[in-house]
Residue frames as qw, qx, qy, qz and C-alpha x, y, z in Angstrom:
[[0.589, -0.516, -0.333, 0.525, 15.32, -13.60, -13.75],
 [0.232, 0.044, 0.238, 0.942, 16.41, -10.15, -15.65],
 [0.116, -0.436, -0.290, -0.844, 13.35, -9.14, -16.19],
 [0.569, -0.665, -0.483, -0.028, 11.97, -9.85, -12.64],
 [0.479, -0.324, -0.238, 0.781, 15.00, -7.96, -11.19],
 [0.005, 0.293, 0.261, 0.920, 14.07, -4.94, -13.71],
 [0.292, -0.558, -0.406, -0.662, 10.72, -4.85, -13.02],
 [0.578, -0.414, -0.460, 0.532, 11.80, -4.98, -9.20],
 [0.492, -0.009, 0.115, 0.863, 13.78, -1.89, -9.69],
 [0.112, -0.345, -0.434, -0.825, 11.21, 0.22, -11.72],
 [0.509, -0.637, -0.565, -0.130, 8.74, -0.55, -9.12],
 [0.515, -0.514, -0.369, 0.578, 10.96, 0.55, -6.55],
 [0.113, 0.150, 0.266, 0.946, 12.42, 3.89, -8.49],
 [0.245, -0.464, -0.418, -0.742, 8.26, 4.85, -9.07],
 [0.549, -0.707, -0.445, 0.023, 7.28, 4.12, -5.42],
 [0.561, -0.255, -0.228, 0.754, 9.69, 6.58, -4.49],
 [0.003, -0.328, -0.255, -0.910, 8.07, 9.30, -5.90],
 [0.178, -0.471, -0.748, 0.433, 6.45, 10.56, -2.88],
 [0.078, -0.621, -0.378, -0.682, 3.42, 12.57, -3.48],
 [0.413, -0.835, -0.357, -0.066, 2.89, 13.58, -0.16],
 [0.668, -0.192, 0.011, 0.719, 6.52, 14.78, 0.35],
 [0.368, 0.166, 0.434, 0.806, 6.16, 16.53, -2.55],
 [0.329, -0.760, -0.445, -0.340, 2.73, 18.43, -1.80],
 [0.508, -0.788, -0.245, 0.246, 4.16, 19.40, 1.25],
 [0.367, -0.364, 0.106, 0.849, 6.90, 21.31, -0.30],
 [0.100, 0.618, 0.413, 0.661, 4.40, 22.78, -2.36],
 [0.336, -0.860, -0.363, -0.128, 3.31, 24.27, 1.19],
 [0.288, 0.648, -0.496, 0.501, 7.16, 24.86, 1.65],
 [0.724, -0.351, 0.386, -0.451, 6.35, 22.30, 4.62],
 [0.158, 0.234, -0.959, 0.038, 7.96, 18.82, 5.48],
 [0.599, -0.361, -0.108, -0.706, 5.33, 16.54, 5.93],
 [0.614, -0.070, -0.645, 0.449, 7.57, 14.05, 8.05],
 [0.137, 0.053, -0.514, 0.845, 7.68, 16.97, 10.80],
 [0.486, -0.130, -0.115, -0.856, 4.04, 17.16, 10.75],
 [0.811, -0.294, 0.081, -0.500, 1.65, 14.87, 12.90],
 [0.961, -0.154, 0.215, 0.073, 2.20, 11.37, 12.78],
 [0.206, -0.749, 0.565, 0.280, 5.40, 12.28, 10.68],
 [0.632, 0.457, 0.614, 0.122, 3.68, 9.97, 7.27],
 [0.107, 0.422, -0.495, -0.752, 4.46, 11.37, 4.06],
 [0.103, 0.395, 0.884, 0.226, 0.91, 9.33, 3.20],
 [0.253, -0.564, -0.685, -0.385, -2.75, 10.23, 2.12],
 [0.541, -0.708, -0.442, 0.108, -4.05, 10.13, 6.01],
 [0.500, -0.542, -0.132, 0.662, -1.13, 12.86, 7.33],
 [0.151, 0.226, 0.328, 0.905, -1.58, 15.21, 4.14],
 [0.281, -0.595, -0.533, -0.532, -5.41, 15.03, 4.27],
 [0.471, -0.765, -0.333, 0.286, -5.08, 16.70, 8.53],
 [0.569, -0.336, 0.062, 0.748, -2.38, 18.75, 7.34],
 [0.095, -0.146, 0.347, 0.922, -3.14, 20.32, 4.51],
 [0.427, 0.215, 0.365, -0.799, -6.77, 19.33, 3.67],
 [0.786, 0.313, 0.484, -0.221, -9.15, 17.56, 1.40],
 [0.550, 0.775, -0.212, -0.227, -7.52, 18.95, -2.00],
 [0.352, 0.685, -0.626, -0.122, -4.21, 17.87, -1.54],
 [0.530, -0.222, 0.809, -0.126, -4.77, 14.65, 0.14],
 [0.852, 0.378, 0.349, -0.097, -6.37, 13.55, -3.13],
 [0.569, 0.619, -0.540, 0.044, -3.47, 14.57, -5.77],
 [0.210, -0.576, 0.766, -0.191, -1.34, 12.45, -2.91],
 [0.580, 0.125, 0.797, -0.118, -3.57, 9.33, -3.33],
 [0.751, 0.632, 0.057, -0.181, -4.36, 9.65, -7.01],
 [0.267, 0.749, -0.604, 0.054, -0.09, 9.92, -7.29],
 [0.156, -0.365, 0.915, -0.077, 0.61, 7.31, -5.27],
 [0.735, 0.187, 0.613, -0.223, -2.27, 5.03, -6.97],
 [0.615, 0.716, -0.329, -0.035, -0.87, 6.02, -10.85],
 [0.210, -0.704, 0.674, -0.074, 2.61, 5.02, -9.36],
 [0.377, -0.160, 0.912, -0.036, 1.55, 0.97, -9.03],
 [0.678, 0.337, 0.581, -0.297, -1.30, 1.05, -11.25],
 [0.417, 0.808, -0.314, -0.273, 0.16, 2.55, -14.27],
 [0.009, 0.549, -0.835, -0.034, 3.19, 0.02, -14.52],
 [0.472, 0.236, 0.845, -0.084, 1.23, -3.30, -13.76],
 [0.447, 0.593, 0.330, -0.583, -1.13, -2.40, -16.06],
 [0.293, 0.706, -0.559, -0.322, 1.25, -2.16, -19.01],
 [0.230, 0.326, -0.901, -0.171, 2.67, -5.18, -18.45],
 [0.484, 0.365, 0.728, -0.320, -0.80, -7.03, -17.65],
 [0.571, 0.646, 0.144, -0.485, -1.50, -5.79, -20.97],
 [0.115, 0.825, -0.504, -0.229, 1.93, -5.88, -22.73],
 [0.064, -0.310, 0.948, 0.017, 2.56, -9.18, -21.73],
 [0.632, 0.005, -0.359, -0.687, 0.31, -12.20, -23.02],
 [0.648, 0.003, -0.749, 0.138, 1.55, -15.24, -21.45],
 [0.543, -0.704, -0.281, -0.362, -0.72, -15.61, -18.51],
 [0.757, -0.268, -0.240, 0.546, 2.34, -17.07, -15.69],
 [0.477, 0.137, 0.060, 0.866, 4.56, -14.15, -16.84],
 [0.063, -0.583, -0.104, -0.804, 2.48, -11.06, -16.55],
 [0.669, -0.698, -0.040, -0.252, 1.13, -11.77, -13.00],
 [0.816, -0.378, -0.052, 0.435, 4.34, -12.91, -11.82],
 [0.407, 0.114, -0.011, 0.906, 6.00, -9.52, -12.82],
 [0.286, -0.715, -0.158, -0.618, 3.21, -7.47, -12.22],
 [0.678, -0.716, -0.150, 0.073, 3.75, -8.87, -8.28],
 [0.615, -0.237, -0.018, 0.752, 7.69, -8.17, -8.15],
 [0.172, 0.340, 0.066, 0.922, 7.08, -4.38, -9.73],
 [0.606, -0.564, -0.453, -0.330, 4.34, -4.33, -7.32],
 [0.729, -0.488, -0.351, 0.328, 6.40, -5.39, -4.56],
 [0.277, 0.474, 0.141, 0.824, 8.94, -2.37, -5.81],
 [0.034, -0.572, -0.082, -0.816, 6.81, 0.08, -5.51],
 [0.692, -0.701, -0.113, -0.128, 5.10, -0.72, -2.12],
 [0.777, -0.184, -0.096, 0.594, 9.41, -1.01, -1.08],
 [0.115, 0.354, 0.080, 0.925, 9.79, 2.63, -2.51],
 [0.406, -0.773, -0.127, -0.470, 6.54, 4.18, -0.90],
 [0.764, -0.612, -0.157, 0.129, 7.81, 2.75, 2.60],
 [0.527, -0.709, 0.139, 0.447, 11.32, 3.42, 2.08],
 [0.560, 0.744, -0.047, 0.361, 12.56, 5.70, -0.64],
 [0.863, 0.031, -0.083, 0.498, 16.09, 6.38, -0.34],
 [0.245, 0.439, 0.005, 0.865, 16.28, 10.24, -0.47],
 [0.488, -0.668, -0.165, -0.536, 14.02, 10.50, 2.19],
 [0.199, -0.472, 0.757, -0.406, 16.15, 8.67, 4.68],
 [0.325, -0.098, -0.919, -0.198, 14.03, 5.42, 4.10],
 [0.095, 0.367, 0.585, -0.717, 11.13, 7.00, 5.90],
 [0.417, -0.163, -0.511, -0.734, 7.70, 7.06, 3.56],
 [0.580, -0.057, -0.451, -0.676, 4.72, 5.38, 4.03],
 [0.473, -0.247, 0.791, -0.299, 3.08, 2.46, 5.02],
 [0.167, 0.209, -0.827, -0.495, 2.03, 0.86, 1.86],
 [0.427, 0.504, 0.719, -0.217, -1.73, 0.01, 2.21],
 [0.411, 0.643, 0.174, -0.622, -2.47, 2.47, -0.33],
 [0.253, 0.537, -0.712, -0.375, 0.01, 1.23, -2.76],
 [0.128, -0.061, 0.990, 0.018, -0.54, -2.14, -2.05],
 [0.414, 0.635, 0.474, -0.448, -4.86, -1.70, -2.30],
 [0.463, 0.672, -0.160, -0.556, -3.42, -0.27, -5.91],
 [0.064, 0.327, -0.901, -0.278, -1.80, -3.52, -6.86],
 [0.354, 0.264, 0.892, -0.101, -4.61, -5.63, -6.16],
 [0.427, 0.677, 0.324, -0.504, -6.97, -3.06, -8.16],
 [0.367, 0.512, -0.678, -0.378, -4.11, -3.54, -11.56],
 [0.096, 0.440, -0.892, -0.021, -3.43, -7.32, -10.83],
 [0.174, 0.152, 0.941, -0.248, -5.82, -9.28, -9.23],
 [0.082, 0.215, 0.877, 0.422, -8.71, -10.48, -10.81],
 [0.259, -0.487, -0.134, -0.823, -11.80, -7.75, -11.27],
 [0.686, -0.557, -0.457, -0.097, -14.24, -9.83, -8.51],
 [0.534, -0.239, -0.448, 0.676, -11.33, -9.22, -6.03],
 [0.101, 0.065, -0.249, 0.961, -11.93, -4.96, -5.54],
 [0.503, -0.296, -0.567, -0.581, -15.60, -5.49, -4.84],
 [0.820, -0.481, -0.311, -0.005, -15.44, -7.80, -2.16],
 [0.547, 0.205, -0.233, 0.778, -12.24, -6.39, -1.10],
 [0.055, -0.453, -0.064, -0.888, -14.20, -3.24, -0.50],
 [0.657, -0.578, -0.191, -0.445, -17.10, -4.50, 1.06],
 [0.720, -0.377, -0.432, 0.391, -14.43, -6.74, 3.84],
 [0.307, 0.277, -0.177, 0.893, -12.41, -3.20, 4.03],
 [0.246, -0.406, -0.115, -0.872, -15.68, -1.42, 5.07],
 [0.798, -0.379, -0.362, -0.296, -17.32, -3.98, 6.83],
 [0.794, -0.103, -0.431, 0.415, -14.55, -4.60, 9.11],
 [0.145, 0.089, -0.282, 0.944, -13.71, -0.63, 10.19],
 [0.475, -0.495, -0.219, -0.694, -17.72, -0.08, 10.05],
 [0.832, -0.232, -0.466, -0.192, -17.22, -3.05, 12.98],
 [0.733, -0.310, -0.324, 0.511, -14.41, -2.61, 14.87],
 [0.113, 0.984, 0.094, 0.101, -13.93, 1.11, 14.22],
 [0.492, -0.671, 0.382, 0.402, -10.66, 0.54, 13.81],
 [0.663, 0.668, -0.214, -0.261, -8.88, 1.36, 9.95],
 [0.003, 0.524, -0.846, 0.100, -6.05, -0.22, 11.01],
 [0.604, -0.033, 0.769, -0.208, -7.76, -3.52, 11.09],
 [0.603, 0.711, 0.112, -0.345, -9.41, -2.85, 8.00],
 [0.079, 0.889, -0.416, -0.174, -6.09, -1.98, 6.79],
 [0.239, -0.349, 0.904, 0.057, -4.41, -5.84, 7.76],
 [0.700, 0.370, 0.544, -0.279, -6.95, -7.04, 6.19],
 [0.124, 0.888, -0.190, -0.399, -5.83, -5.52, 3.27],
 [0.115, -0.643, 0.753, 0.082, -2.61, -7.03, 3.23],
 [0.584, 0.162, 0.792, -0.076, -4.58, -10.38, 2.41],
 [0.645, 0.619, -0.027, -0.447, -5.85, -9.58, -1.06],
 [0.559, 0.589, -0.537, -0.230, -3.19, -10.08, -3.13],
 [0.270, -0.314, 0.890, -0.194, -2.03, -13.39, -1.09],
 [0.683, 0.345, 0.606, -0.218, -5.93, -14.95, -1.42],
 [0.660, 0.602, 0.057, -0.446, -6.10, -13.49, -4.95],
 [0.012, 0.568, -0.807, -0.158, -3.00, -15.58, -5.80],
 [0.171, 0.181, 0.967, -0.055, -4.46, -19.08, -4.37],
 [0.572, 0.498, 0.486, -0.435, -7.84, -18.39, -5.23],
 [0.512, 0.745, -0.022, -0.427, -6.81, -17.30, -8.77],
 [0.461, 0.632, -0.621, 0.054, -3.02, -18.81, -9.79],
 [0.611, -0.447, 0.636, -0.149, -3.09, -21.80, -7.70],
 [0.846, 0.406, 0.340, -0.060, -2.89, -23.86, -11.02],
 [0.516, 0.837, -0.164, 0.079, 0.32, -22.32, -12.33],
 [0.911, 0.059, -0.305, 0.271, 3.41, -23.29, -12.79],
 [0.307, 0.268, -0.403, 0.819, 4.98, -20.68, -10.77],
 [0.535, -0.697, -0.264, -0.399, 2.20, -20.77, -8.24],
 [0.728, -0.406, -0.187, 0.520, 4.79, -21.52, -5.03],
 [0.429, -0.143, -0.066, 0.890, 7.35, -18.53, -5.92],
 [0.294, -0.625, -0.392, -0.608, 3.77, -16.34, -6.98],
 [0.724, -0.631, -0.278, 0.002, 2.35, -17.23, -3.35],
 [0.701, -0.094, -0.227, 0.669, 5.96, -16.49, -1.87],
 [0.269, 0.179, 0.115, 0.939, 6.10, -13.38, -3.15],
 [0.337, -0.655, -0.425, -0.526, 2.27, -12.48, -2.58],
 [0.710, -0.468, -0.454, 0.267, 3.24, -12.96, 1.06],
 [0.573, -0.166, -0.215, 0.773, 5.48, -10.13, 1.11],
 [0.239, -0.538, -0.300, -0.750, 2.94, -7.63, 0.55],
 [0.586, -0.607, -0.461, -0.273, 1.61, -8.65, 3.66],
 [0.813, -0.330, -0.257, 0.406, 4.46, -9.43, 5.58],
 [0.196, 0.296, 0.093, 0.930, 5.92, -5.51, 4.59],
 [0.354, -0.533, -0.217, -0.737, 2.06, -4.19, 6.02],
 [0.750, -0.589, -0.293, -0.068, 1.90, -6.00, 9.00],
 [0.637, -0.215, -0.240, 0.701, 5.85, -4.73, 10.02],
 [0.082, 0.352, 0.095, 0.927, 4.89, -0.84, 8.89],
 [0.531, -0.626, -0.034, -0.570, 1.83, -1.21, 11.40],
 [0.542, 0.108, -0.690, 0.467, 3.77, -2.88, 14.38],
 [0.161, 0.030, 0.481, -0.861, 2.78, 0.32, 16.87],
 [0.556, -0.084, -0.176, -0.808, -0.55, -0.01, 15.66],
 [0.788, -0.133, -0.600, -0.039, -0.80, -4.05, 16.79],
 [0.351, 0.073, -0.586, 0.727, 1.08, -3.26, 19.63],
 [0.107, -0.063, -0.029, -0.992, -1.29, -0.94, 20.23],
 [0.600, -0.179, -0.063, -0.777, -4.28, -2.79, 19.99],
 [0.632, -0.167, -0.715, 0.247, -3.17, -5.84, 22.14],
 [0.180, -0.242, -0.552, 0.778, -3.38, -3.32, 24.81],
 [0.051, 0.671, 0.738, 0.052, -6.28, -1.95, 23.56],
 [0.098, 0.855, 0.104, -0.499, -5.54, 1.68, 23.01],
 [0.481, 0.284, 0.679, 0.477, -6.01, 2.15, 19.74],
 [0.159, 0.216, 0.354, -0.896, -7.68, 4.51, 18.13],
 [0.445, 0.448, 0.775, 0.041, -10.94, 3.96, 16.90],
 [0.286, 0.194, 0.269, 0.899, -12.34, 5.83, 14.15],
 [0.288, -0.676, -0.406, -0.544, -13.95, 9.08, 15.10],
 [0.620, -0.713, -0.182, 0.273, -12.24, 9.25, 18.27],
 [0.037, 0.933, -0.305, 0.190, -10.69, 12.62, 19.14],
 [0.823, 0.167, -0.298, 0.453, -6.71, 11.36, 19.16],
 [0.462, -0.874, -0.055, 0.144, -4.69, 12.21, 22.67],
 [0.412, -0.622, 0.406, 0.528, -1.49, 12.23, 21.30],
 [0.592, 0.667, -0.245, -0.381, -0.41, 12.99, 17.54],
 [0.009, 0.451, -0.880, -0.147, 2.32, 10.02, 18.02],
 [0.488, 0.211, 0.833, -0.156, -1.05, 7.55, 18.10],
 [0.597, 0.517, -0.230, -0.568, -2.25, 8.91, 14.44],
 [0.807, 0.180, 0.562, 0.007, -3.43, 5.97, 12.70],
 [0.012, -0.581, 0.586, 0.565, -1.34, 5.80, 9.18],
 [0.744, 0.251, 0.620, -0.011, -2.39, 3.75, 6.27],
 [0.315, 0.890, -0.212, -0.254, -0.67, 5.27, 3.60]]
């Protein structure tokens, strides 16, 4: 239980390091006050432009992959590394969304979460992962579907992969909240497309408060 609370912690602590925060005071610019008012990827890369929207997604993918990683290596005993790699996991996707110095205002934890499955979950998973990601916005032209999709990886890659372990129930518990965290950070965006204005992608946006986020 100690070392699931640590590696809770640490997760959370390293998702807080917001690279897109932080990029924007390189421009001496909040990037909360700026479009959609995301301190992700998608609200750097209109703000500021192609350069810094990658250090912002290369930071916030070191952030969840670095740490799992370690202890996917570090640790040998199959249960134990995948069942801390998901609580420092869960961490850091709790930091990106709501780091504490920021007023709990960050993200929306697809990217972070899209890096946990790409440490944790078995190689086959970021393949097909990709192709449902792509295949689904190439279909509905909406990322935000794409996006809730998403939120399913690390849940399937749990049962498909650790349904045979002895901590497969509090594994599966926990895989849930990955999802259940992505599917409350896009709320407007469901809301949004029960009524059917969404946007789609590639449509010119009428109001900056409808910027799709996935960050």
């Amino acid at each position: 239980m100690f070392e699931m609370i640590v590696c809770l912690f640490v997760g959370y602590f390293l998702g807080c390091i917001t690279w897109g925060y932080f990029v924007g005071r390189f421009y001496h610019t909040d990037i909360r006050k700026l479009g959609s008012g995301n301190a992700g990827t998608t609200n750097v890369l209109r703000n500021f432009g192609v350069v810094p929207a990658i250090i912002t997604f290369a930071g916030d993918l070191c952030k969840a992959v670095v740490p799992i990683l370690l202890l996917r290596f570090c640790i040998h005993t199959h249960n134990d590394w995948y069942l801390l790699s998901l609580y420092c996991g869960l961490g850091v996707v709790l930091g990106h969304n709501y780091p504490f110095y920021l007023g709990f205002k960050g993200g929306k934890g697809i990217a972070v979460t899209a890096a946990v499955v790409m440490a944790a979950a078995h190689p086959i998973m970021i393949p097909i992962g990709l192709v449902i990601f792509i295949t689904v916005v190439a279909v509905t032209r909406y990322v935000s579907v794409g996006s809730l999709f998403v939120a399913w990886y690390i849940p399937a890659n749990t049962i498909v992969f650790h349904r045979t372990d002895d901590a497969f129930v509090h594994m599966l518990i926990l895989s849930l909240f990955f999802t259940l965290f992505a599917y409350f950070q896009h709320r407007e965006n469901i809301v949004r497309l029960i009524h059917g204005n969404e946007n789609k992608l590639g449509q010119k946006k009428q109001k900056e408060a409808n910027d799709i986020e996935q960050d």
